[in-house]
N, C-alpha and C positions, 0 to 999 in steps of 0.2 A: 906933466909938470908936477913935481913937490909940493907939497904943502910943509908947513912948520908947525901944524897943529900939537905933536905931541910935544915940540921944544915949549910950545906957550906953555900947554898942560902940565908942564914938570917945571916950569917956572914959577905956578902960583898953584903951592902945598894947596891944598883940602878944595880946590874948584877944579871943578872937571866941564869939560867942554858937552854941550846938547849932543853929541855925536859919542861922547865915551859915556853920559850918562843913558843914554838910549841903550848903549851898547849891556850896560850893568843890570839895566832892567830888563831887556828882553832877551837877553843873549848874541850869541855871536849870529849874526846873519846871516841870510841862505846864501848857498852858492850862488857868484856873479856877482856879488857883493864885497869889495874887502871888506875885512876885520879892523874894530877899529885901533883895539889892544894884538899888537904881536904875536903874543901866546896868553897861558891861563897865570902865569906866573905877572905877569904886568896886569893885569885884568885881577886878581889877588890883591895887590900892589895899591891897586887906585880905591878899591872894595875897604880895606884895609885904613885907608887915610880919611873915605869919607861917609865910612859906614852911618856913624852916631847923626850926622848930620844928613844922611840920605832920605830924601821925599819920601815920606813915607803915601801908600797908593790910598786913594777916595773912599776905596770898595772894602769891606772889613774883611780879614780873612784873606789877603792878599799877601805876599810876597814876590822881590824881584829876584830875579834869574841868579843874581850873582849871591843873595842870602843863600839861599839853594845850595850855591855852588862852594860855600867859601866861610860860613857859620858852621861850630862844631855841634851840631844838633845831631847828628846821626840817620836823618832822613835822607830818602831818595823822592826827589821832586815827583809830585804823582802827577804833574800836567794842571792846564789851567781849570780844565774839567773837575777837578777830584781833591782841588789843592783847600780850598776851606773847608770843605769835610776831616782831610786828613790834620788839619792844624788843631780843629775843633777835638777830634779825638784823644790824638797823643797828647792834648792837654800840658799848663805850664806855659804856653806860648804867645797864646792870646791873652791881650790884655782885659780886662773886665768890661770896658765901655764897646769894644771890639766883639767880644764873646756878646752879650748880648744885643746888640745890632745883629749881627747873623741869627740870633735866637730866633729873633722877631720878624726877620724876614722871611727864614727856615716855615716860621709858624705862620706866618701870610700865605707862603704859596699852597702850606699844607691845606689851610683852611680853603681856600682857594679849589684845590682839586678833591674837596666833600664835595662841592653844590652839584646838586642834579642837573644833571643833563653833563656835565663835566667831560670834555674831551682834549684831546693830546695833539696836536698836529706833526707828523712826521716827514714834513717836507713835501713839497712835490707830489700835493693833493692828498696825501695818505692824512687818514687820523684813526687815532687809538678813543674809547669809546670802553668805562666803566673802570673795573678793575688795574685793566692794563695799562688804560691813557693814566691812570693816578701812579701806579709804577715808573711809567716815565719821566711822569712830572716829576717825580721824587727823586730821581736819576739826574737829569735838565737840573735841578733848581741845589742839588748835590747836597740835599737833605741825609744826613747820619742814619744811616741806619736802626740803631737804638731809638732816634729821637721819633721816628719814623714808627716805629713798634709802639713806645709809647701812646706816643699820642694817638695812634687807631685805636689802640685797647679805651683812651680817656674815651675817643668820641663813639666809639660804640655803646660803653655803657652810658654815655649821654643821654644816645638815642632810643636803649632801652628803659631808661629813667622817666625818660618824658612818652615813651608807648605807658607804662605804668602807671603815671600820674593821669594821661586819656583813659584809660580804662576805667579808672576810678571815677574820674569826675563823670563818666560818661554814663546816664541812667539807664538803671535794670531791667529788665523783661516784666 
Protein backbone atom coordinates (compact mmCIF):
# COMPACT_ATOMS: atom_id res chain seq x y z
CA UNK A 1 0.00 0.00 0.00
CA UNK A 2 1.07 3.83 -0.79
CA UNK A 3 1.65 6.19 1.22
CA UNK A 4 1.08 10.06 0.51
CA UNK A 5 3.88 11.13 2.42
CA UNK A 6 5.70 13.08 -0.21
CA UNK A 7 2.07 14.85 -1.63
CA UNK A 8 1.95 16.26 2.28
CA UNK A 9 5.80 17.10 2.02
CA UNK A 10 5.37 19.28 -1.11
CA UNK A 11 2.29 20.69 0.30
CA UNK A 12 3.91 22.44 3.15
CA UNK A 13 7.14 24.57 1.58
CA UNK A 14 10.05 24.52 4.20
CA UNK A 15 8.79 21.25 6.68
CA UNK A 16 9.96 18.19 5.83
CA UNK A 17 8.69 15.03 7.36
CA UNK A 18 11.03 12.86 10.50
CA UNK A 19 11.62 10.28 7.55
CA UNK A 20 13.00 12.91 4.72
CA UNK A 21 14.82 14.88 7.56
CA UNK A 22 16.54 11.57 8.67
CA UNK A 23 17.05 10.93 5.31
CA UNK A 24 19.10 14.64 4.78
CA UNK A 25 21.14 13.88 7.76
CA UNK A 26 22.34 10.69 7.52
CA UNK A 27 21.92 9.78 3.99
CA UNK A 28 20.26 7.51 1.64
CA UNK A 29 19.79 4.17 3.58
CA UNK A 30 21.29 0.71 3.23
CA UNK A 31 20.10 -1.63 1.00
CA UNK A 32 16.56 -3.23 1.96
CA UNK A 33 15.54 0.00 2.92
CA UNK A 34 13.62 2.52 0.35
CA UNK A 35 14.93 5.75 -0.20
CA UNK A 36 13.04 8.32 1.05
CA UNK A 37 13.83 11.19 -1.83
CA UNK A 38 13.68 9.54 -5.46
CA UNK A 39 16.94 10.66 -6.57
CA UNK A 40 19.71 13.25 -5.52
CA UNK A 41 17.94 15.97 -7.49
CA UNK A 42 14.67 15.88 -4.97
CA UNK A 43 16.93 15.23 -1.94
CA UNK A 44 18.83 18.84 -3.43
CA UNK A 45 15.41 20.10 -3.82
CA UNK A 46 14.30 19.68 -0.01
CA UNK A 47 18.19 20.63 1.17
CA UNK A 48 17.74 23.65 -0.72
CA UNK A 49 14.34 24.98 0.83
CA UNK A 50 15.31 24.07 4.32
CA UNK A 51 18.87 24.41 4.61
CA UNK A 52 18.86 27.90 6.79
CA UNK A 53 16.41 26.49 9.09
CA UNK A 54 17.95 22.81 9.33
CA UNK A 55 18.83 21.39 13.06
CA UNK A 56 21.72 22.10 13.35
CA UNK A 57 23.69 18.73 15.29
CA UNK A 58 24.49 18.97 19.65
CA UNK A 59 28.16 17.81 18.86
CA UNK A 60 30.48 20.93 17.37
CA UNK A 61 32.14 20.14 14.37
CA UNK A 62 29.32 18.17 12.95
CA UNK A 63 27.65 18.20 9.69
CA UNK A 64 24.72 16.40 7.90
CA UNK A 65 24.96 14.22 4.91
CA UNK A 66 23.25 16.41 2.74
CA UNK A 67 25.69 19.80 3.63
CA UNK A 68 28.28 17.30 2.38
CA UNK A 69 26.47 16.53 -0.46
CA UNK A 70 24.72 19.79 -1.72
CA UNK A 71 26.98 23.03 -0.15
CA UNK A 72 29.42 24.63 -2.70
CA UNK A 73 32.42 24.04 -0.31
CA UNK A 74 34.57 22.04 -2.44
CA UNK A 75 35.13 19.17 0.09
CA UNK A 76 34.69 15.50 -0.01
CA UNK A 77 32.97 14.15 3.22
CA UNK A 78 35.86 12.49 5.05
CA UNK A 79 33.43 10.03 7.20
CA UNK A 80 32.15 10.58 10.57
CA UNK A 81 35.65 9.52 11.94
CA UNK A 82 37.68 12.38 10.42
CA UNK A 83 34.83 14.94 9.77
CA UNK A 84 35.70 17.70 12.71
CA UNK A 85 39.27 17.48 12.30
CA UNK A 86 38.80 18.14 8.60
CA UNK A 87 36.21 21.26 9.28
CA UNK A 88 38.62 22.38 11.91
CA UNK A 89 41.45 22.50 9.44
CA UNK A 90 40.20 23.91 6.08
CA UNK A 91 39.13 26.59 8.46
CA UNK A 92 36.26 29.48 7.53
CA UNK A 93 33.59 27.08 8.51
CA UNK A 94 33.38 26.81 12.00
CA UNK A 95 31.84 29.15 13.78
CA UNK A 96 33.90 30.63 16.79
CA UNK A 97 31.71 29.38 19.69
CA UNK A 98 31.92 25.79 17.68
CA UNK A 99 35.77 26.12 17.08
CA UNK A 100 36.40 26.45 20.49
CA UNK A 101 34.12 23.74 22.02
CA UNK A 102 36.11 21.32 19.91
CA UNK A 103 39.30 23.29 21.13
CA UNK A 104 38.57 22.20 24.61
CA UNK A 105 37.50 18.96 24.20
CA UNK A 106 40.51 18.20 21.48
CA UNK A 107 42.53 19.56 24.66
CA UNK A 108 40.62 17.35 27.45
CA UNK A 109 41.35 14.04 25.74
CA UNK A 110 44.90 15.22 24.96
CA UNK A 111 45.53 16.07 28.61
CA UNK A 112 43.84 12.93 29.34
CA UNK A 113 46.20 10.59 27.43
CA UNK A 114 49.64 12.39 29.36
CA UNK A 115 48.59 10.77 32.78
CA UNK A 116 50.79 7.86 33.64
CA UNK A 117 49.80 4.80 33.34
CA UNK A 118 47.54 5.95 30.18
CA UNK A 119 46.18 3.16 27.96
CA UNK A 120 44.09 2.70 24.74
CA UNK A 121 41.54 -0.09 24.54
CA UNK A 122 41.31 -1.70 21.20
CA UNK A 123 38.42 -3.64 21.52
CA UNK A 124 38.02 -7.13 22.19
CA UNK A 125 40.48 -7.16 25.21
CA UNK A 126 43.40 -5.63 23.19
CA UNK A 127 45.07 -2.44 24.79
CA UNK A 128 47.77 -0.03 23.51
CA UNK A 129 50.07 1.01 26.47
CA UNK A 130 52.49 4.43 26.21
CA UNK A 131 53.30 6.05 23.16
CA UNK A 132 51.15 4.17 21.00
CA UNK A 133 47.86 3.95 23.19
CA UNK A 134 48.24 8.24 23.09
CA UNK A 135 48.53 7.74 19.09
CA UNK A 136 45.39 6.16 19.19
CA UNK A 137 43.74 8.28 21.51
CA UNK A 138 44.63 11.09 19.18
CA UNK A 139 43.21 9.14 16.12
CA UNK A 140 39.72 7.92 18.37
CA UNK A 141 39.27 11.57 19.68
CA UNK A 142 40.21 13.00 15.73
CA UNK A 143 42.62 15.45 17.40
CA UNK A 144 44.43 17.70 14.25
CA UNK A 145 47.41 16.76 13.73
CA UNK A 146 49.19 20.28 14.14
CA UNK A 147 47.22 20.75 17.35
CA UNK A 148 48.59 17.36 18.24
CA UNK A 149 52.40 18.43 17.64
CA UNK A 150 51.91 21.45 19.41
CA UNK A 151 50.79 20.66 22.32
CA UNK A 152 53.58 17.57 23.01
CA UNK A 153 56.24 20.17 22.14
CA UNK A 154 54.04 22.77 25.19
CA UNK A 155 53.96 19.55 27.53
CA UNK A 156 57.27 18.42 27.11
CA UNK A 157 58.98 21.46 27.91
CA UNK A 158 56.39 21.75 30.82
CA UNK A 159 57.79 18.73 32.11
CA UNK A 160 61.45 19.76 31.55
CA UNK A 161 60.65 23.07 33.32
CA UNK A 162 59.38 21.65 36.41
CA UNK A 163 62.62 18.67 36.29
CA UNK A 164 64.56 22.09 36.30
CA UNK A 165 62.96 24.03 38.87
CA UNK A 166 63.41 20.13 41.14
CA UNK A 167 66.88 20.38 40.52
CA UNK A 168 67.25 23.55 41.90
CA UNK A 169 65.11 23.60 44.84
CA UNK A 170 66.64 20.19 45.51
CA UNK A 171 69.88 20.52 48.00
CA UNK A 172 73.55 20.11 47.08
CA UNK A 173 75.99 17.52 48.02
Amino acid sequence: MGTNRRVINRARRGWLSPDAELELWLGPPSPGREPFFANAEEARAAWERVRENFPLPTSPGRRPWAWWCFEPHGLDNPGYDRERSTLYVVGGILDPQEKAELLAEWRREFDRAQRRGFAHCLGSGGWLHGAAARRAHYRWADIPAALVKQWTTEHRRRKQTIRDLAAMAAPGP
